[in-house]
C-alpha positions as CSV (number, residue, x, y, z in Angstrom):
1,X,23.6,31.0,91.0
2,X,24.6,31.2,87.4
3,X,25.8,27.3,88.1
4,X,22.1,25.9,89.5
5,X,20.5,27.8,86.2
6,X,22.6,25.6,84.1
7,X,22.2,22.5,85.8
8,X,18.6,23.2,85.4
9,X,18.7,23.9,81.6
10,X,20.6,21.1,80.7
11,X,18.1,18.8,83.6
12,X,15.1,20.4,81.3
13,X,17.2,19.8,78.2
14,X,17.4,15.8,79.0
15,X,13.8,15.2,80.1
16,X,12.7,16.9,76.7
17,X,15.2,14.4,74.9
18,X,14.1,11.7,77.0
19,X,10.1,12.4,76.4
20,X,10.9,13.0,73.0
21,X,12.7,9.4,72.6
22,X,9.4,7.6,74.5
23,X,7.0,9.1,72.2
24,X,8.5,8.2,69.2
25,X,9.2,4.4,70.7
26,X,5.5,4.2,71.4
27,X,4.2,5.8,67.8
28,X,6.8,3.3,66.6
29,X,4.9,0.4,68.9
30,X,1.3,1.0,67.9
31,X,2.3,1.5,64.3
32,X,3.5,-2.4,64.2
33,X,0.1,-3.1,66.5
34,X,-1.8,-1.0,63.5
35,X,-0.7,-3.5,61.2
36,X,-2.9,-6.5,60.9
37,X,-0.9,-9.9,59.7
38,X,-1.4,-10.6,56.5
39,X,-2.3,-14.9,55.8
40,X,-1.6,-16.7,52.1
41,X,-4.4,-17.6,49.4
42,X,-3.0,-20.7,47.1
43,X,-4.3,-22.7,44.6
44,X,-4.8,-26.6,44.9
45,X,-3.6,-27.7,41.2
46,X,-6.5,-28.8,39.1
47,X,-5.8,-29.5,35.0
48,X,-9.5,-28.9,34.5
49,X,-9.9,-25.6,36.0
50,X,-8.3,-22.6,37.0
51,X,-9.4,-20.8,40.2
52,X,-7.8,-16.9,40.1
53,X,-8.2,-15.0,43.9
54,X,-8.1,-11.1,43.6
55,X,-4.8,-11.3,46.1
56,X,-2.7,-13.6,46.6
57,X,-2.6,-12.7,50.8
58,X,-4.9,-11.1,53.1
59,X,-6.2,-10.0,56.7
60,X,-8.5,-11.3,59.0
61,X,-12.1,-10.5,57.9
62,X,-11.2,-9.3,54.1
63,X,-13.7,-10.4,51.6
64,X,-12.3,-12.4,49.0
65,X,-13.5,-12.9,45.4
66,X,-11.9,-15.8,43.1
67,X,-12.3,-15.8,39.5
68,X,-13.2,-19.2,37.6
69,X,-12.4,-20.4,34.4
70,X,-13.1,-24.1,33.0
71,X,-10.8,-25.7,30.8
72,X,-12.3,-29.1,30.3
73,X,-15.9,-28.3,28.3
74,X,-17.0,-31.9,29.1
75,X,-16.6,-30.4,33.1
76,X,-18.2,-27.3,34.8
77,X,-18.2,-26.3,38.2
78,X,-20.2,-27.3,41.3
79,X,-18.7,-25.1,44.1
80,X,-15.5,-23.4,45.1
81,X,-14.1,-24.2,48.9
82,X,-11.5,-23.1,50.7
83,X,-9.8,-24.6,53.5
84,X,-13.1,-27.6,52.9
85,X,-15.4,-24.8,53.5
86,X,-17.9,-23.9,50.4
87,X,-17.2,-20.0,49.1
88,X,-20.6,-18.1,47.9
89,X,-21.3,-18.0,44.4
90,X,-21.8,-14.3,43.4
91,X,-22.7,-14.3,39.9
92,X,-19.7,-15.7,37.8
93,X,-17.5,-15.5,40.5
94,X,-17.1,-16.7,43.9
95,X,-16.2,-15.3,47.4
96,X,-15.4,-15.7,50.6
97,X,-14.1,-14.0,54.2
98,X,-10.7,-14.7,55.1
99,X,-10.0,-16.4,58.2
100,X,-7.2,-15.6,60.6
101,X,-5.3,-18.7,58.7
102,X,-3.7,-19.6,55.4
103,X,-5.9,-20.6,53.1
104,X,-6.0,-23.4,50.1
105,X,-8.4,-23.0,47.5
106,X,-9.9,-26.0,45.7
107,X,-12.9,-26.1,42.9
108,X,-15.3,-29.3,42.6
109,X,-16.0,-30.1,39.4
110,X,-19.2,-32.4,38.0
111,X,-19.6,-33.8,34.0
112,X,-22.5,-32.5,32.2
113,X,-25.0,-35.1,31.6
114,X,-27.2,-34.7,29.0
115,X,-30.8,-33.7,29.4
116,X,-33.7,-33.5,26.5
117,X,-36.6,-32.9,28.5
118,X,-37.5,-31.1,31.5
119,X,-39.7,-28.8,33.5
120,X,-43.1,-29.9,34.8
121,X,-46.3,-29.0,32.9
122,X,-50.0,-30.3,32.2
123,X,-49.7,-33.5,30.1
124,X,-45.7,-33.6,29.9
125,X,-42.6,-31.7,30.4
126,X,-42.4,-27.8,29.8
127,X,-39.8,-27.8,27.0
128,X,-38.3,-30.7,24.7
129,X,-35.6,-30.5,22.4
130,X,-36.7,-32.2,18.8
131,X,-35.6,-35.8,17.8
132,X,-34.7,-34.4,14.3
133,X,-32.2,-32.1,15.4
134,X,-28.9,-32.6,14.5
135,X,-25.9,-32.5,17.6
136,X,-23.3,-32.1,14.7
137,X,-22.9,-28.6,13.3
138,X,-20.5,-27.5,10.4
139,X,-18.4,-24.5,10.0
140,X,-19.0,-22.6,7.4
141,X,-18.1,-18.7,5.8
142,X,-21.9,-18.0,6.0
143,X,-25.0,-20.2,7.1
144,X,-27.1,-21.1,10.4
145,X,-27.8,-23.8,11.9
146,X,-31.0,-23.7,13.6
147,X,-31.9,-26.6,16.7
148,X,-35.8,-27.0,17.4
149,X,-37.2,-26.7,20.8
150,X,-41.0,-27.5,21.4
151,X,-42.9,-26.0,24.5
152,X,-46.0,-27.4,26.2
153,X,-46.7,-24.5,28.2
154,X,-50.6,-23.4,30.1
155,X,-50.0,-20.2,28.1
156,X,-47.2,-18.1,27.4
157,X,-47.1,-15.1,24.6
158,X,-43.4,-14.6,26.6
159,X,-40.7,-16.6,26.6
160,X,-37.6,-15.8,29.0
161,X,-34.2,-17.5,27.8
162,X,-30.6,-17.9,28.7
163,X,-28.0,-19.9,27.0
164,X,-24.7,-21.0,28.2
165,X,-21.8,-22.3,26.3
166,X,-19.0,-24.6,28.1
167,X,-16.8,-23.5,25.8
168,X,-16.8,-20.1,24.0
169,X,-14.2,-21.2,21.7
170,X,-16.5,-23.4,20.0
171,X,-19.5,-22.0,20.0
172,X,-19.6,-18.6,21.8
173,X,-23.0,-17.6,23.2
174,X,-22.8,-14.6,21.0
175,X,-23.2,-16.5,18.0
176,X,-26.9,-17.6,19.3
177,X,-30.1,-16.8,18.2
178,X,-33.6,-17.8,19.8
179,X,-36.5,-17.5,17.7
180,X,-39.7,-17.9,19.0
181,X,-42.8,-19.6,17.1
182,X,-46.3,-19.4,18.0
183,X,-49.8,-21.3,17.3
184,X,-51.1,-20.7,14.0
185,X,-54.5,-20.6,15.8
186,X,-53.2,-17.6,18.2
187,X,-49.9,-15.7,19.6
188,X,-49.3,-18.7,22.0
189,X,-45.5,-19.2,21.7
190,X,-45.4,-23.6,21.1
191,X,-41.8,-23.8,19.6
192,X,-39.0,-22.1,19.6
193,X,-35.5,-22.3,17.3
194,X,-32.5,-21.9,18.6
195,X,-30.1,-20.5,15.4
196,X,-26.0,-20.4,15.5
197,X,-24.6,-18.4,13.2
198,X,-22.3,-20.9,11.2
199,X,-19.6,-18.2,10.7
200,X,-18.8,-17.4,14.2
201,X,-18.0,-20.8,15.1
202,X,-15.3,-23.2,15.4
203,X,-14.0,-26.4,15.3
204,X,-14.9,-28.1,19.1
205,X,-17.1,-29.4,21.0
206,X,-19.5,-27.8,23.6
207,X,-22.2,-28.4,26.1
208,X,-25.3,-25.7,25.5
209,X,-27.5,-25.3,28.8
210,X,-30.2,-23.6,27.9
211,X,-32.5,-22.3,30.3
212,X,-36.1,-21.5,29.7
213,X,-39.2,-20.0,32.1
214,X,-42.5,-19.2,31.0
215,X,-43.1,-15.5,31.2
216,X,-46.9,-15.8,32.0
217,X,-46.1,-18.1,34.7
218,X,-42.8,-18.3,36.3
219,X,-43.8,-21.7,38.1
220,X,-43.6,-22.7,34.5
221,X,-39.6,-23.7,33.7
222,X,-37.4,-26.3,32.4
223,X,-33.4,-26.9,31.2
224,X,-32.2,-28.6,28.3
225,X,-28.9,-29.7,28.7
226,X,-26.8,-30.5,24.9
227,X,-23.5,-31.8,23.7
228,X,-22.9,-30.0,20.5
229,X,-20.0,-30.9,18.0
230,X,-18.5,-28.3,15.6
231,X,-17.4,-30.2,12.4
232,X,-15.8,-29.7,9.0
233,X,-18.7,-31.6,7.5
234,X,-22.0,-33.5,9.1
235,X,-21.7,-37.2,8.7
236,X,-25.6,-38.7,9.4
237,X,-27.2,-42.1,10.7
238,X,-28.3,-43.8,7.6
239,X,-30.5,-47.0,7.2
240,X,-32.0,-48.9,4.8
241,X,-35.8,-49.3,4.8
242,X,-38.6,-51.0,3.6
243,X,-42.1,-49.3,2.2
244,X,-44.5,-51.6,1.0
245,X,-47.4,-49.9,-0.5
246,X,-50.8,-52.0,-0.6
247,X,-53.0,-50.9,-4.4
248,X,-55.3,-53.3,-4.1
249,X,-58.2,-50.1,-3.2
250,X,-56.7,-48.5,-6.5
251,X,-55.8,-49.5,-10.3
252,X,-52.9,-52.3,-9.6
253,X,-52.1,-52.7,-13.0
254,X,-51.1,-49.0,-13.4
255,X,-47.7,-47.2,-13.5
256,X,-47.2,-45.4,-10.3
257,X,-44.6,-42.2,-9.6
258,X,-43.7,-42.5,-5.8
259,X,-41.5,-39.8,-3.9
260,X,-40.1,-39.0,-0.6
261,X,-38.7,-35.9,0.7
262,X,-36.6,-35.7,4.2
263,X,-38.5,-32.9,5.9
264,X,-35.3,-32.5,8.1
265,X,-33.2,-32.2,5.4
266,X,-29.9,-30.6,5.7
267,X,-28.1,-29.3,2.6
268,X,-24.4,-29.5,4.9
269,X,-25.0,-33.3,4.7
270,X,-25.1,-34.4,1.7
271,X,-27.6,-36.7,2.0
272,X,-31.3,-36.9,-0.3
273,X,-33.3,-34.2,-0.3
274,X,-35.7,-36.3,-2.3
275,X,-36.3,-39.7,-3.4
276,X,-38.2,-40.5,-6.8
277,X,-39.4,-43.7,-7.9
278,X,-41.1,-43.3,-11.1
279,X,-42.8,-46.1,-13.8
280,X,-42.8,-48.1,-10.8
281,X,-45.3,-51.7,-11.3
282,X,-47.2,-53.6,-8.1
283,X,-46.6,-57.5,-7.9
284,X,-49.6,-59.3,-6.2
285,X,-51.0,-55.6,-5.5
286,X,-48.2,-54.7,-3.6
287,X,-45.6,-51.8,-4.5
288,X,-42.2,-52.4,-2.7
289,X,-39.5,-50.0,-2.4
290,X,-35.9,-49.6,-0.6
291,X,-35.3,-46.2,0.7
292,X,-32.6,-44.4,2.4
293,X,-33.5,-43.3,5.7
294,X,-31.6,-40.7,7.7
295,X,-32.0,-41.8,11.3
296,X,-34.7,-39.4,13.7
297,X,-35.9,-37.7,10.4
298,X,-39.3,-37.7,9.3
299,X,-40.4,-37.7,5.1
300,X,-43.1,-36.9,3.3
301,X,-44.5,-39.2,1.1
302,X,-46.1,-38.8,-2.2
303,X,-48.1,-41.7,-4.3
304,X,-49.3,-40.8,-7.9
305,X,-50.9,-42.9,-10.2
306,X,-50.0,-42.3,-13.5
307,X,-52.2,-41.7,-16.9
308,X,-52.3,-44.8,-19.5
309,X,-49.8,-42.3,-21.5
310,X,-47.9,-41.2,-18.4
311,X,-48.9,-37.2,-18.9
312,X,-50.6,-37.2,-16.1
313,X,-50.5,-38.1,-12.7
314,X,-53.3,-38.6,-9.9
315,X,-51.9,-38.2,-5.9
316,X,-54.0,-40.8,-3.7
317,X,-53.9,-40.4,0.3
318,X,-52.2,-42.9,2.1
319,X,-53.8,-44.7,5.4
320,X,-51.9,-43.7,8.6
321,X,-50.2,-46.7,9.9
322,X,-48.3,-47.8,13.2
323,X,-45.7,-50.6,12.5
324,X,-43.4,-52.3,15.1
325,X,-42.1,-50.7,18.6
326,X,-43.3,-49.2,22.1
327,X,-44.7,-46.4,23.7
328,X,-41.3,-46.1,25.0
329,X,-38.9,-46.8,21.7
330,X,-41.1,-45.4,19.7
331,X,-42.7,-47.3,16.6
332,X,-42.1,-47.4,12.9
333,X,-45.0,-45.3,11.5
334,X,-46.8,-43.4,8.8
335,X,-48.5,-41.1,10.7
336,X,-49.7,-37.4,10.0
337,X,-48.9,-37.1,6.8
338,X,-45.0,-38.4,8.1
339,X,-42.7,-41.4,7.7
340,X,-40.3,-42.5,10.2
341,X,-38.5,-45.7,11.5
342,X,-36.9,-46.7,14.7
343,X,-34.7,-49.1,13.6
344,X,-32.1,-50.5,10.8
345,X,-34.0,-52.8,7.8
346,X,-37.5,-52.5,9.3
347,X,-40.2,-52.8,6.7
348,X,-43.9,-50.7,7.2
349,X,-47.3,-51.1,4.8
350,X,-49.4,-48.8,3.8
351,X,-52.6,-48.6,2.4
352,X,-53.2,-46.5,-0.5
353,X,-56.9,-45.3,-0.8
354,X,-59.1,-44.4,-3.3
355,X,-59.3,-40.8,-2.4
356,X,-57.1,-38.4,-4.2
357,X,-55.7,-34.9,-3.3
358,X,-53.8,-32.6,-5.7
């Protein structure tokens, strides 16, 4: 008897060993089936941008998120892919879901092309960026630089903006300002002036997208798309023009004290703020004068007649006059109040009148 009771204790003992021994094999199995394979995430090389996933592997079904950063600033970019399929753009960054596959991550990249106009609105486009402004900026200790941006808008009183930088290191978006300028007739905004803080920059170049939208009327939006260079000093365009000034409506055998002054004038230049002409003489009742003209600026223009003993001096208005060029170049001109030119060793006449202002 005592025998069969120990054949039976040590039966019981084995079948406990031997359950014990299954379970753990089969916790063992569905702990490898718990654990779902794991697929790469690489890179395709790209010297003009760097594309940085959250992990380098993943499962099936993980959401992905790849960082981007551009290192060309003449580049940005127009879509991430991977595996040839396009990732969604979430803000800055990019993501995707992760197949059951390795996956190869790629970025498109487009060149910035530049745009000066844009946006649709009632007798042109909704913003413009100014002819006079410069695209070269200088870094100084102190200073601003300040680009002008006109707006033909229905009506706005608010102006929405964003500005983006291609490349921080030049010009970081911190460094910009925008100003908004409205109608002297009302609060309608008509202008607006972008200022870069002249101390914050550095030595570069950069591509400036600036976006704009018409708070009164969101339909109301346009993109201005510039290529800015930071420099250690602004070299400008300079030409050599021709003013011819007709006295035959005034005293041609007087002295006459003429003057221009670059409206657009920028002291980081070095070019002429003004331009005086003074005991100037008319030949066959005709004044003519060389001046140096800073290409895309406009100048205001000054014609005095001076006093038989020159202490004295009378300003006479001056005709408005259209000279050579298209609707689509643009012409030489003399026109409100403003002198410009469109072209290298152009010549314009204008009429001096009888009528004086002070």
């Amino acid at each position: 008897m005592k025998i069969k009771n120990l054949i039976l204790i040590i039966i019981s003992i084995i079948t406990l060993f031997a359950v014990m021994i299954s379970s753990v094999a089969c916790n063992n199995t569905e702990t490898e089936q718990e654990t779902p394979k794991k697929y790469s995430i690489t890179v395709a090389q790209n010297s003009d941008c760097t594309l940085t996933p959250n992990v380098t592997s993943a499962s099936f079904a993980d959401t992905i998120t790849v960082t981007v950063k551009v290192n060309n600033p003449d580049k940005y970019v127009s879509g991430v892919k991977y595996n040839n399929k396009d990732c969604f753009k979430d803000g800055n960054n990019y993501t995707f879901t992760m197949p059951s596959e390795n996956v190869t991550l790629s970025a498109e990249l487009s060149d910035y092309e530049e745009k000066l106009s844009d946006g649709n609105s009632y007798g042109g486009s909704f913003v413009s960026f100014a002819s006079t402004n410069s695209k070269t900026i200088v870094k100084k200790e102190s200073g601003t630089a300040q680009l002008t941006l006109y707006f033909n808008a229905n009506y706005m009183t608010i102006l929405k903006s964003e500005i983006i930088s291609s490349n921080e290191d030049a010009i970081p978006v911190s460094a910009i300002n925008v100003q908004e300028k409205t109608s002297s007739l009302g609060n309608a905004i008509t202008s607006a002036t972008v200022s870069i803080d002249q101390s914050k920059i550095n030595l570069g170049t950069t591509w400036l997208t600036m976006n704009f939208t018409n708070g009164n009327s969101s339909s109301q939006k346009g993109t201005i798309i510039v290529k800015i260079t930071v420099a250690e000093t602004l070299v400008l365009e300079k030409w050599t023009e021709t003013v011819i000034f007709d006295v035959n409506r005034i005293d041609e055998n007087a002295e006459y004290y003429i003057y221009f002054r670059d409206t657009n004038y920028n002291a980081d230049s070095g070019e002429k703020e003004y331009q005086y002409f003074d005991n100037v003489t008319a030949v066959d009742g005709k004044v003519t004068l060389e001046i140096e003209y800073v290409v895309n600026h406009q100048y205001w223009v000054e014609f005095g007649v001076k006093s038989s003993d020159g202490s004295k001096i009378t300003y006479h208005d001056l005709s408005e006059t259209i000279g050579t060029g298209s609707s689509s170049t643009g012409y030489n001109k003399y026109q409100y109040d403003k002198l410009s030119f469109i072209k290298d060793n152009a010549s314009l006449e204008i009429t001096v009148l009888s009528s004086t202002h002070s």
